[in-house]
C-alpha positions in Angstrom: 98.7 169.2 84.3 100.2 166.8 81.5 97.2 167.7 79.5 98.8 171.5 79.1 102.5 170.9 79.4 104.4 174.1 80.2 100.8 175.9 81.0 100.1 177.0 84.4 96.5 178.9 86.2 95.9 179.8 89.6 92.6 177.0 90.9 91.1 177.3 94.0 90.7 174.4 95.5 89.9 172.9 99.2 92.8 172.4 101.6 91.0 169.1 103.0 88.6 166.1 100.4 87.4 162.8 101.9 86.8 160.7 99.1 85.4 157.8 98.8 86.4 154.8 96.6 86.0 150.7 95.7 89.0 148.5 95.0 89.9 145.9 92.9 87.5 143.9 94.5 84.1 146.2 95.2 85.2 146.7 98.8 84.4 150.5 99.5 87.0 152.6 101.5 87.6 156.5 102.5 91.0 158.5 102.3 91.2 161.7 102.8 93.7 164.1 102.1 95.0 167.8 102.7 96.9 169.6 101.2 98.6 168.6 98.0 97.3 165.8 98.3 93.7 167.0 98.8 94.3 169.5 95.4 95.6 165.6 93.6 92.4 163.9 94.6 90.5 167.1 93.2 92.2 167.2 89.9 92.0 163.4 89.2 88.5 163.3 90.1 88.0 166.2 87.5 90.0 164.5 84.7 87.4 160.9 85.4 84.2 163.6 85.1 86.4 165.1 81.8 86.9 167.7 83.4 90.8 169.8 82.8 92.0 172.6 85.0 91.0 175.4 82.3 87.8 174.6 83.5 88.6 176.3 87.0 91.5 178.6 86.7 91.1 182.2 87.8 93.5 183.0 85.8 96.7 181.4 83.6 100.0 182.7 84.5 102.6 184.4 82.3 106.1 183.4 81.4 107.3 186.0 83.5 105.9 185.3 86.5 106.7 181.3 86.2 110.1 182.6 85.4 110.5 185.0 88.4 108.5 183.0 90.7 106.1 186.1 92.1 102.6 185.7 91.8 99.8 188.0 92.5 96.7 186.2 93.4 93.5 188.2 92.7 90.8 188.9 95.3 
């Protein structure tokens, strides 16, 4: 997140989000996404409630395992 540059957490999040939107001229429409994008939708949504990632990380990982690339997710 460019809110905590260089910072990285483990989030659960669902593989699949329907959400549902207006354009730019009130007419309502539904995307949905899996995946990365389905984790996108969920943390934009997040930042429009206020809401950053710290709010629903398991856990923030270390230097060493960004550097080394292995990470342990907990049960």
């Amino acid at each position: 997140c460019l809110s905590y540059p260089g910072e990285y957490g483990l989030v659960k999040r669902p593989m699949k989000v329907t959400v549902r939107a207006q354009d730019r001229d009130g007419n309502w429409f539904e995307k949905t996404g899996e995946a990365l994008c389905a984790r996108a939708f969920c943390h934009e949504i997040d930042h429009l409630h206020g809401v950053l990632f710290t709010s629903h990380v398991s856990r923030m990982l270390t230097p060493e395992e960004l550097e080394n690339g292995v990470i342990e997710e907990e049960e």
